[in-house]
C-alpha positions as CSV (number, residue, x, y, z in Angstrom):
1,X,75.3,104.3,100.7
2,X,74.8,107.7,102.3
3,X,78.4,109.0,103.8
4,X,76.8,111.5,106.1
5,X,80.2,111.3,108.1
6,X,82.6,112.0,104.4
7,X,84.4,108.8,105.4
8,X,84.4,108.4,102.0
9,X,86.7,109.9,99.5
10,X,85.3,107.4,96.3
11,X,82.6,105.1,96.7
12,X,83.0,102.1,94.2
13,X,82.9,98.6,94.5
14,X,85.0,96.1,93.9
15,X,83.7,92.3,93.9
16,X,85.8,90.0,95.7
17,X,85.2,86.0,94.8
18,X,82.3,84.4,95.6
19,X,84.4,81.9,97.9
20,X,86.5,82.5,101.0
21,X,87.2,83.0,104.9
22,X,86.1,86.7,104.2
23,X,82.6,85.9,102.3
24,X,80.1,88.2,102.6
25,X,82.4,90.7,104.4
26,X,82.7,94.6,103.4
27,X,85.9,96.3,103.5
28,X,86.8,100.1,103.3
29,X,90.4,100.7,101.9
30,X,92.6,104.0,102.8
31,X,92.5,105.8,99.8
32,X,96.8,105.8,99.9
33,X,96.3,102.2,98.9
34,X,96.0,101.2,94.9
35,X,93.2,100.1,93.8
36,X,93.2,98.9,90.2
37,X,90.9,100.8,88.3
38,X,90.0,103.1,91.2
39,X,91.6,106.5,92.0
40,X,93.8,106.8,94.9
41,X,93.9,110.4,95.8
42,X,96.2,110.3,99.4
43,X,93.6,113.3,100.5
44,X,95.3,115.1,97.9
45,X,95.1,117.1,95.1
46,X,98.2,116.4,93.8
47,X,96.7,113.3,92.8
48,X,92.9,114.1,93.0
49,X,92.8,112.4,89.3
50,X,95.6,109.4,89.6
51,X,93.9,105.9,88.8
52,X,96.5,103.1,90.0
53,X,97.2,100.3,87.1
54,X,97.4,97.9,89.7
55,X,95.9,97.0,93.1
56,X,98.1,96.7,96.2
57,X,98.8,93.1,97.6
58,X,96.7,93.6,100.9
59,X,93.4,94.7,98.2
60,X,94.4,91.6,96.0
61,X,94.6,89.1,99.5
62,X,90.7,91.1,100.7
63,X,89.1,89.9,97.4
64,X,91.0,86.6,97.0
65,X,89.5,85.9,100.3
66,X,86.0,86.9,99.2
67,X,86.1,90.3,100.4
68,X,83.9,93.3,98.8
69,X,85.6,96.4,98.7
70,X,83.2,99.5,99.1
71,X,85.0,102.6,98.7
72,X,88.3,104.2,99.5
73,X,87.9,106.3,102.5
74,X,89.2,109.6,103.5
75,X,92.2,110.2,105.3
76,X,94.6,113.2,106.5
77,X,97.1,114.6,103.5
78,X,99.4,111.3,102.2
79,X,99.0,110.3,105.8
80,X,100.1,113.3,107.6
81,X,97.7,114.3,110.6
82,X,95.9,113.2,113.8
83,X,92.4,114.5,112.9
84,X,91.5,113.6,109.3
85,X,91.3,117.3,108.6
86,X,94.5,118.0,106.9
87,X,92.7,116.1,103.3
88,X,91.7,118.1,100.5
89,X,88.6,116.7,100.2
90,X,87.2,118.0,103.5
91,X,87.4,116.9,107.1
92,X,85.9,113.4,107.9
93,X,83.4,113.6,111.2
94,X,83.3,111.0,114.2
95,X,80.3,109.2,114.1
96,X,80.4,109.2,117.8
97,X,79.8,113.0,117.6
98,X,79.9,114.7,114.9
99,X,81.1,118.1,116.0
100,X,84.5,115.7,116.7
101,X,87.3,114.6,114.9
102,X,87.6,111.0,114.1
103,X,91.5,110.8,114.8
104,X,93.6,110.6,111.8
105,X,95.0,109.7,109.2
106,X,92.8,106.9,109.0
107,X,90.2,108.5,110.2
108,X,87.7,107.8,107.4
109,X,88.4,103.9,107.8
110,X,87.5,103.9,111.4
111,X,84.4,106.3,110.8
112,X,83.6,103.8,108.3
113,X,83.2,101.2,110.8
114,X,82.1,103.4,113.5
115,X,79.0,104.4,111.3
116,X,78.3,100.9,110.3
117,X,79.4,101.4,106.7
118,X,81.8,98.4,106.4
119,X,82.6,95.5,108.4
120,X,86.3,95.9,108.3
121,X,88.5,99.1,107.0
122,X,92.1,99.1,106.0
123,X,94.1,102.6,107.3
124,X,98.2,103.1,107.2
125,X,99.7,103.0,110.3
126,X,103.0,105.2,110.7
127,X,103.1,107.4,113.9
128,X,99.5,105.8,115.1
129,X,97.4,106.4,112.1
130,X,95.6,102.9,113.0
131,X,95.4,103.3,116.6
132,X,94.3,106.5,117.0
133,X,91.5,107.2,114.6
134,X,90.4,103.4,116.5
135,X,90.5,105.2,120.2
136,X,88.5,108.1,119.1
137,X,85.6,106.3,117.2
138,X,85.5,103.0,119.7
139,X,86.9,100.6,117.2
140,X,89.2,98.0,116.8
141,X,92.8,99.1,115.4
142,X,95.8,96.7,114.6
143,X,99.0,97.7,113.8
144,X,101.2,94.8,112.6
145,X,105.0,94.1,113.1
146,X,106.8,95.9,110.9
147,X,107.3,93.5,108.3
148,X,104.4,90.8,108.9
149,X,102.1,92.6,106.3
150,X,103.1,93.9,102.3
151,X,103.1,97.5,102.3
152,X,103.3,96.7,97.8
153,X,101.1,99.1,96.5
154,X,101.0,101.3,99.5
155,X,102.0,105.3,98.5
156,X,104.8,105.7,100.6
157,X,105.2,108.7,103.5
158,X,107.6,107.0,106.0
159,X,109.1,103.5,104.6
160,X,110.8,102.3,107.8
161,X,107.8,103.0,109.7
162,X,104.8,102.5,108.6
163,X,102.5,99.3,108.2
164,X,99.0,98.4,106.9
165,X,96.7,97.0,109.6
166,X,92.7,96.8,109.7
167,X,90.5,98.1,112.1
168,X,86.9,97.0,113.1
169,X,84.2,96.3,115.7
170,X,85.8,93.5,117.3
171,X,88.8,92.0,117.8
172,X,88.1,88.8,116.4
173,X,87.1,90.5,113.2
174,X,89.9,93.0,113.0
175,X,92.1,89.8,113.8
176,X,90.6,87.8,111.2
177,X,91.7,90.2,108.4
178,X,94.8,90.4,109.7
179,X,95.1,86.6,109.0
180,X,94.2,87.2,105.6
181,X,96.7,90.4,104.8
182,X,99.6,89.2,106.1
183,X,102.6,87.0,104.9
184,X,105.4,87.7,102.6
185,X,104.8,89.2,99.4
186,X,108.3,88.9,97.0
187,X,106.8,92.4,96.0
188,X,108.3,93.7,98.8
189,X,111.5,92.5,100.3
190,X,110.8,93.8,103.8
191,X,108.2,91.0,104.8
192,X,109.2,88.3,106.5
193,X,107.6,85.0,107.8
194,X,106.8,85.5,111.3
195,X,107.7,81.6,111.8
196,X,110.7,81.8,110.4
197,X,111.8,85.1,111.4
198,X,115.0,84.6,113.9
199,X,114.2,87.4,116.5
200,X,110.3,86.6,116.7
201,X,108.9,85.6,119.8
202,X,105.6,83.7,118.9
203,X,104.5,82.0,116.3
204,X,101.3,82.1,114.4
205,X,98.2,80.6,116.0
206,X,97.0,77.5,114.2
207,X,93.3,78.4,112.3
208,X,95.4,82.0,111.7
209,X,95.2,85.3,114.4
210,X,91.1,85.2,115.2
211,X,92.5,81.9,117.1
212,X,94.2,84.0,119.7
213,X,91.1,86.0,120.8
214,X,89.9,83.7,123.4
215,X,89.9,86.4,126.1
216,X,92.5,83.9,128.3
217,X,94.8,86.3,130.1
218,X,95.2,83.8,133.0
219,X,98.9,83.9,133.8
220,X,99.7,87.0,131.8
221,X,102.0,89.5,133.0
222,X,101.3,93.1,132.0
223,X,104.0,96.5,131.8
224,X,102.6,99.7,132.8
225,X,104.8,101.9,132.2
226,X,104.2,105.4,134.3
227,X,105.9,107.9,131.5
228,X,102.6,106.7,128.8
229,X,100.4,107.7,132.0
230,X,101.8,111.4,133.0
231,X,100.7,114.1,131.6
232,X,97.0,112.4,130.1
233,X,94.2,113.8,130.6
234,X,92.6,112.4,133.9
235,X,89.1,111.2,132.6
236,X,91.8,108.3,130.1
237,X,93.5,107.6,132.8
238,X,90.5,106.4,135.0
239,X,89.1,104.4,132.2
240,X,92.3,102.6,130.6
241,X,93.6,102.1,134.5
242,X,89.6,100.8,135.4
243,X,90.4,98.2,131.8
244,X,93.7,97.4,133.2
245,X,92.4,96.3,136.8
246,X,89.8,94.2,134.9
247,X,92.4,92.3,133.2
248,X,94.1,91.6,136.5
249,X,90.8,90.0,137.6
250,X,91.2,87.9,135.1
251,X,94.2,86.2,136.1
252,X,96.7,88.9,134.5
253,X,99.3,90.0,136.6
254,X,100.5,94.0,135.9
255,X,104.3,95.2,136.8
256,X,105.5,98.8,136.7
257,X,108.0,98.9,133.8
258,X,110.3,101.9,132.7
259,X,110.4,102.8,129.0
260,X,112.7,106.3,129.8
261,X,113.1,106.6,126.2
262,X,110.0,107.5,125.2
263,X,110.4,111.2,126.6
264,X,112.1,111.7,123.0
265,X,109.8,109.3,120.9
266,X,107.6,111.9,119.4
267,X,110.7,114.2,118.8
268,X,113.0,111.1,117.0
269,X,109.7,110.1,115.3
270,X,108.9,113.6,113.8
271,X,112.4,114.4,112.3
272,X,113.0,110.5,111.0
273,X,109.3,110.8,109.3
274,X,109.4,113.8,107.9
275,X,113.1,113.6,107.0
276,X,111.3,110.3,104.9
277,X,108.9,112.2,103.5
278,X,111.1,114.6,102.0
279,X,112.4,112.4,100.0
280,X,109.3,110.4,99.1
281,X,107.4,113.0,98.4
282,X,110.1,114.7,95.7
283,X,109.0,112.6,93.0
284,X,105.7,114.6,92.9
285,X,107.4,117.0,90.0
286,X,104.6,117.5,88.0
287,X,106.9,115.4,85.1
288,X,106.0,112.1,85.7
289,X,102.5,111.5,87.4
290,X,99.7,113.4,89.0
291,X,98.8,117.1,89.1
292,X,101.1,119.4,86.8
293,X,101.4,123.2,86.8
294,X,100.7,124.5,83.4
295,X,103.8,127.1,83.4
296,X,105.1,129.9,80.5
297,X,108.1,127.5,79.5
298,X,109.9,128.1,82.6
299,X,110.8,125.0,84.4
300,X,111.5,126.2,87.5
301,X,107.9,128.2,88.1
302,X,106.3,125.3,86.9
303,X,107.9,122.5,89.1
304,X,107.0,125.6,92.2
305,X,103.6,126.0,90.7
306,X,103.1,122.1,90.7
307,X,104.6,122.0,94.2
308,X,101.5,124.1,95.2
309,X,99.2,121.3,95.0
310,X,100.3,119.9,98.2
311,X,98.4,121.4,101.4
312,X,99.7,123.4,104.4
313,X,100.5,120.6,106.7
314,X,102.4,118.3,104.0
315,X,104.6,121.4,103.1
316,X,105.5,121.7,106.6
317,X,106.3,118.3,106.9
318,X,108.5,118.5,103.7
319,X,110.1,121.3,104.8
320,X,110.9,120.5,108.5
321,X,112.5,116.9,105.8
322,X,114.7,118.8,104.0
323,X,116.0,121.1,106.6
324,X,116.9,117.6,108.5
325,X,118.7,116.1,105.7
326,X,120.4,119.0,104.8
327,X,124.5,119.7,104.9
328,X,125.1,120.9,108.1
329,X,122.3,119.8,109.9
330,X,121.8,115.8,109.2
331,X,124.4,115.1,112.3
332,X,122.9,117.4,114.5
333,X,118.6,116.1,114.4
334,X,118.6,112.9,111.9
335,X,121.6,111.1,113.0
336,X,120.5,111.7,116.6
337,X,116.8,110.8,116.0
338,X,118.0,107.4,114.5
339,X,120.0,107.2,117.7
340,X,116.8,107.6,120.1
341,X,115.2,105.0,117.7
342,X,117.6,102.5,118.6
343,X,117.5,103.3,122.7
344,X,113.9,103.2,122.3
345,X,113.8,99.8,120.6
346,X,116.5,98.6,123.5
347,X,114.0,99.9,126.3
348,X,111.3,97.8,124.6
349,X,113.9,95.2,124.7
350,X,114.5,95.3,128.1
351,X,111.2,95.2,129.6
352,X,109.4,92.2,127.6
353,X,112.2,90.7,129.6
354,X,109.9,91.0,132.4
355,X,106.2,91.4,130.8
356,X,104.2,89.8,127.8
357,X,102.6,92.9,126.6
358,X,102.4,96.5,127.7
359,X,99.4,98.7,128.5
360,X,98.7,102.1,128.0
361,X,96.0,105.0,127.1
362,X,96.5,105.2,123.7
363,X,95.8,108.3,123.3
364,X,96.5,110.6,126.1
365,X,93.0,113.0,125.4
366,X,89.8,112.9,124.6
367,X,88.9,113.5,120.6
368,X,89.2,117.0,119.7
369,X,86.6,119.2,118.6
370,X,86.4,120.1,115.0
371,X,89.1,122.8,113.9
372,X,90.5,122.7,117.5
373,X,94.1,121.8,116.8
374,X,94.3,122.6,113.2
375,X,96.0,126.2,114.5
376,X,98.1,124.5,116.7
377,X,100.1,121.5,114.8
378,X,102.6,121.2,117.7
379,X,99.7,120.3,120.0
380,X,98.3,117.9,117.6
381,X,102.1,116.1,117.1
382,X,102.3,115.8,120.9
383,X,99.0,113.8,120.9
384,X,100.7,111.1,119.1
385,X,103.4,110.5,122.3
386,X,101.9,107.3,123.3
387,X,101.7,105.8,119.8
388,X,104.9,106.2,118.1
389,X,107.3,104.7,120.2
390,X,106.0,101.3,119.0
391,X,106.5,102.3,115.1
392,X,110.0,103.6,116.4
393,X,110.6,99.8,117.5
394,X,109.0,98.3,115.0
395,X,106.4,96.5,117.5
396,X,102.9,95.3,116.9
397,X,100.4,96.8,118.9
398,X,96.6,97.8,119.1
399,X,93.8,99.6,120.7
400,X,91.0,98.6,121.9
401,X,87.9,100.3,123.4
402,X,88.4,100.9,127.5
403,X,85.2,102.4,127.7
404,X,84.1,106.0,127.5
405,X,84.9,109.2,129.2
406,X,81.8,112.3,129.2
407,X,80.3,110.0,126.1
408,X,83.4,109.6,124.4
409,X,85.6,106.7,123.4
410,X,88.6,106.1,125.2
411,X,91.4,103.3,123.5
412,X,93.6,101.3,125.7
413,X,96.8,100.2,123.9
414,X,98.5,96.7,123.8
415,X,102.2,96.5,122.5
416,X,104.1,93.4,121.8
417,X,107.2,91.5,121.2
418,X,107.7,91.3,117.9
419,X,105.5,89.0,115.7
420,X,103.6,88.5,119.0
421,X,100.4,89.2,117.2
422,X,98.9,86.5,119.1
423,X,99.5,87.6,122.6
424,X,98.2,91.0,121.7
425,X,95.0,89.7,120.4
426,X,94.1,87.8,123.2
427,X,95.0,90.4,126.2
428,X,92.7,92.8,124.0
429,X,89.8,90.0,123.6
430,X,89.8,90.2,126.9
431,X,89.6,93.7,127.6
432,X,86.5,93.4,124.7
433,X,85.0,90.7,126.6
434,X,84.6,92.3,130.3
């Protein structure tokens, strides 16, 4: 196929059974998820050659279910962007325009399905990584509970925060594959059954997730909380508060809720993930797998040498880790961002009290323009203020297309109760459906 977008990192395909709810369908796959046979570079050239021995549980549940996979698709440095622009393999563009960044870090998945070049994508989801590249490229993004889908076989940045989910045209369809990843995997001893799962609040609909989008919002009550809202650029918040009053003509019923946590979300989220990464990303030693330094003997220059392979923006983030974690300091920001995590999952708490979902832009700008905030990373980390509070909570949420802004795509987000898939679904179907 021609990838006049580079949404692709490898282009290969991978036959799924002839039989299956999926049939006929063509997935992209993040190219930090294994794929047995097929490299799995993380945007990086620290593993530009690394062919996985094994496929990851979500790849092995696509092609079980008669999925096709076609190609592993570009993404920001082992996950660690907004734009897609931080991989080593070169920037992916938005098919929506091309002068544009496609969000990140899975932005190649969503240009993928933006450009009509699979039916369905897979991205990783840690900080917004679904969500956002979906808002910019007017797609469909999911990101799960934390816990409802196996992240076996996914290269690890952030363990405690970060989930596979799909994104695609619809809702229906991104919902479908959602049916079809999810469920617990004794791989990895995080997932859980959301039906048996003490602390969910819903239950899984019969016929699996694509059930729930039926566009029936009659009755529902929706949060908007005003701290998502300040601060966005104007043009979002026309169009997600223009998708919000459509829902309320629909029978939903909107509230103003308070989530006062969130002023800190980005900061907790930024020291916790990185602080993660740091120690993830250690194994990279040039000793066991992927690229190695060729060195004079000398251990020490060659482990530094090997170290090199990673890009600007992943030594930043491995950096900013280790100063975190370090003697002196871990009290001071980790302990204290762990602490914000916990009052943000209490204010989350508190409000679906009151609401069945909560609405927000989810991202609070437009797309950027190519090479626009790769000088400025604090900027680009800000962006992610409306996304990462539900990772910090562990809550499913998505984004689905409000409508468009000067030609551009702008995303409203749904968040959840956990394992409340279903609920999000179907206030999004609605949104779809207007």
């Amino acid at each position: 196929m021609a990838d006049e977008y580079d949404a692709f990192i490898t282009e290969e395909t991978i036959e799924g059974d002839a039989e299956g709810r999926l049939a006929g369908t063509t997935v992209a796959v993040k190219d930090n998820i294994s794929t047995a046979g097929v490299r799995t570079t993380c945007g990086s050239e620290m593993l530009a050659d690394y062919v996985p021995p094994y496929s990851a549980t979500v790849v092995e549940r696509l092609t079980d279910a008669g999925a096709t996979i076609v190609g592993k698709t570009n993404m920001d440095e082992f996950g660690m962007g907004t734009t897609t622009e931080t991989s080593a393999f070169g920037p992916t563009r938005n098919p929506i325009d091309p002068e544009r960044v496609p969000g990140g870090s899975s932005g190649g998945s969503a240009a993928a399905v933006a450009a009509g070049e699979a039916d369905v994508a897979l991205g990783s989801d840690t900080g917004g990584s679904v969500r956002c590249p979906a808002a910019f490229c007017g797609v469909v993004g999911i990101k799960p509970t934390y816990g409802l889908v196996s992240r076996y076989g996914l290269v690890a940045y952030a363990n405690s925060l970060e989930q596979i989910g799909p994104i695609a045209g619809t809702v229906e369809e991104a919902a479908e594959a959602l049916s079809v990843i999810a469920g617990p995997d004794p791989n990895d001893g995080t997932t859980r059954d959301p039906t048996d799962a003490e602390d969910a609040d819903a239950t899984v609909p019969e016929g699996g997730y694509a059930a729930a989008a039926d566009g029936d919002v009659d009755g529902l009550t929706v949060g908007v909380p005003t701290e998502l809202f300040e601060g966005a650029d104007e043009r979002v918040v026309e169009t997600v508060e223009a998708a919000i009053a459509d829902l309320e003509a629909q029978g939903a019923e909107t509230i103003e809720v308070s989530l006062p946590s969130v002023e800190h979300a980005v900061q907790a989220y930024y020291v916790i993930a990185t602080s993660e990464a740091s120690s993830n990303l250690a194994r990279f030693d040039g000793v066991r797998y992927g690229h190695r330094a060729e060195g004079d003997g000398n251990w020490n220059e060659s482990f530094a040498e090997t170290r090199e392979a990673f890009g600007a923006e992943v030594k930043r983030r491995i950096l900013l880790g280790t100063y975190a974690l370090s003697a002196g300091y871990h009290d001071k920001y980790y302990a204290k961002a762990q602490d914000a995590r916990e009052w943000v999952r209490r204010d989350f708490d508190d409000a679906f009290e009151d609401v069945d979902v909560i609405a927000s832009p989810t991202m609070p700008v437009l797309p950027f323009e190519l090479g626009e905030s790769l000088d400025d990373p604090l900027r680009m980390y800000l962006a992610d203020a409306n996304t990462t509070p539900a990772n910090l909570a562990n809550l499913p949420a998505i984004s689905v297309p409000a409508g468009e802004a000067d030609g551009l795509p702008v995303g409203l987000q749904l968040v959840g109760p956990k394992f409340d898939e279903a609920t999000v679904i179907r206030a999004a179907s609605a949104v779809e459906d207007r």
